[in-house]
ROBAVO-919843 format. One line per field, with one value per residue (C-alpha): residue in three letters; x, y, z; residue number from 1. Coordinates in steps of 0.5 Angstrom, whole numbers. Each point is the difference from the previous one (the first is absolute). Layout:
<pts>
type	Ala,...
east	X,...
north	Y,...
up	Z,...
seq	NUM,...
</pts>
This chain:
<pts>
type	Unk,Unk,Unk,Unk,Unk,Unk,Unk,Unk,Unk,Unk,Unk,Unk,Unk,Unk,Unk,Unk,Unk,Unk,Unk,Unk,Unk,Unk,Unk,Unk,Unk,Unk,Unk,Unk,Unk,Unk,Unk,Unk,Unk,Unk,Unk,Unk,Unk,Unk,Unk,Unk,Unk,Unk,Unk,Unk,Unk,Unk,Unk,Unk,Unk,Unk,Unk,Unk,Unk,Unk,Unk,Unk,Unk,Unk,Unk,Unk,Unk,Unk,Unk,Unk,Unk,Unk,Unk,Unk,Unk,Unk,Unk,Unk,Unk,Unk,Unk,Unk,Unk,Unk,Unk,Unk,Unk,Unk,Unk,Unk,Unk,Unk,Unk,Unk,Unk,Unk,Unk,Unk,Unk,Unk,Unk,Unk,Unk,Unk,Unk,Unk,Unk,Unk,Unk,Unk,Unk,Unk,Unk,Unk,Unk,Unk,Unk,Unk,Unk,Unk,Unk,Unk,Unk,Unk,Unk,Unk,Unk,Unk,Unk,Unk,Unk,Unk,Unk,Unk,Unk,Unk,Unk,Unk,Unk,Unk,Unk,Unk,Unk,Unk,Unk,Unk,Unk,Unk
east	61,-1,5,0,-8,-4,-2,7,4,-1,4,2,0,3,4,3,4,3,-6,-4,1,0,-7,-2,2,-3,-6,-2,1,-4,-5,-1,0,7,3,-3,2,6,4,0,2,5,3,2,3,4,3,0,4,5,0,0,2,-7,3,2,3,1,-8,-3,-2,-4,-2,-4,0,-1,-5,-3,-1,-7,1,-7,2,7,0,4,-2,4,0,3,2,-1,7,5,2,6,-2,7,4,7,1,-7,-4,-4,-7,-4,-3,-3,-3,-3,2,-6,2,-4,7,7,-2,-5,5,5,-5,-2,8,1,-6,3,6,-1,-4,5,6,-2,2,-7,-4,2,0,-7,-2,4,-4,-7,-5,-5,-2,-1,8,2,-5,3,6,-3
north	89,4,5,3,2,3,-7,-3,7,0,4,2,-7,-4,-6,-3,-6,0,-6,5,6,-6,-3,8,1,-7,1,6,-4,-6,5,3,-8,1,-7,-6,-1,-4,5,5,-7,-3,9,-2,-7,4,5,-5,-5,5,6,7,0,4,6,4,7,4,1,-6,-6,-4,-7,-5,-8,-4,2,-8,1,3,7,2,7,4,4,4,3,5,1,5,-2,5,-2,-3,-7,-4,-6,-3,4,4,4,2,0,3,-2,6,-1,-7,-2,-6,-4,-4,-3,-6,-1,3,5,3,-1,5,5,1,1,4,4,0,2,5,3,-1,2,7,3,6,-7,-4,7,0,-7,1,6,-2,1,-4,-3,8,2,-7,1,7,-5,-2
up	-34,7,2,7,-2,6,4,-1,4,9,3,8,1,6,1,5,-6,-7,-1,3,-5,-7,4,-1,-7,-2,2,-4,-5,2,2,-7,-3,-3,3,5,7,-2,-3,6,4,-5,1,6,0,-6,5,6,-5,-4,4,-2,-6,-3,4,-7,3,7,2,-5,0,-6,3,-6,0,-7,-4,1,6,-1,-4,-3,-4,-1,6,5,7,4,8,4,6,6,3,-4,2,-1,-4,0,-7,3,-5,0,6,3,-5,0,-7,-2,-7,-1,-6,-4,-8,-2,-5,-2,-4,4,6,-4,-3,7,3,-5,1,8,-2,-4,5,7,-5,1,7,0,-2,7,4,-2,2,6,2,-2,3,-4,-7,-2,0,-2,-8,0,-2,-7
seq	1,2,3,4,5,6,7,8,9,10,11,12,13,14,15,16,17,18,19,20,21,22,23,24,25,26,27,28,29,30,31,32,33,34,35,36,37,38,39,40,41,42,43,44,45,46,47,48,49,50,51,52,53,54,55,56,57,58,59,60,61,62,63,64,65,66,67,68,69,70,71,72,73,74,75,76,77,78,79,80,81,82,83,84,85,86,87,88,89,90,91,92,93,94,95,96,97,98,99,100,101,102,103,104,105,106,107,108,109,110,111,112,113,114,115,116,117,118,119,120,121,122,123,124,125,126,127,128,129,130,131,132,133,134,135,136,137,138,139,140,141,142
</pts>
């Protein structure tokens, strides 16, 4: 299982679309070989077909796809966007904070929320993420 390790964190990263800041995030995991292509595009077509639903909290966004759509490892990525943008969620837009999601199976997919949530449930963890300035602030996390 690889959890927001130093090749799977970006931060400042600009964006002009929510589509844009899941390609982002998909792409570090498909960069370090944790999916196949067709799990960043099968991300998007999730969010174009059922919307926002993956915004959890004000701030934060956790996009993922089924593990048959080419998941290789467990894994999740995280991106901070420069800007929040709006990716559609009412209550909790604007998405500053995007955590890409890869589980080849249910269990993993809930170990790795669990791991996330347990992680985002504390206010000075989100602030730290939030002001990061790179991968040295976020493993101070761990």
């Amino acid at each position: 299982m690889k959890f927001l390790e130093a090749d799977l964190i970006k931060v400042d990263v600009v964006v002009e679309s929510a589509e844009e800041a899941i390609q982002e995030a998909g792409n570090l995991l498909l960069n370090a070989n944790l999916i196949e292509k067709d799990y960043v595009d099968a991300m998007i077509k999730s969010y174009r077909k059922n919307g926002a639903y993956f915004v959890l909290a004000p701030q934060i966004a956790i996009p993922h796809a089924r593990p048959e759509d080419g998941v290789n490892e467990a894994s999740v990525s995280f991106v901070k966007l420069k800007e929040p943008i709006n990716f559609g969620n009412e209550m909790n837009d604007p998405v500053q904070l995007v955590f890409g999601l890869g589980a080849s199976n249910s269990d993993e997919h809930l170990a790795l929320l669990r791991k996330l949530t347990t992680l985002l449930n504390n206010s000075n963890n989100v602030d730290v993420l939030r002001n990061a300035k790179g991968y040295e602030d976020i493993k101070k996390l761990f």
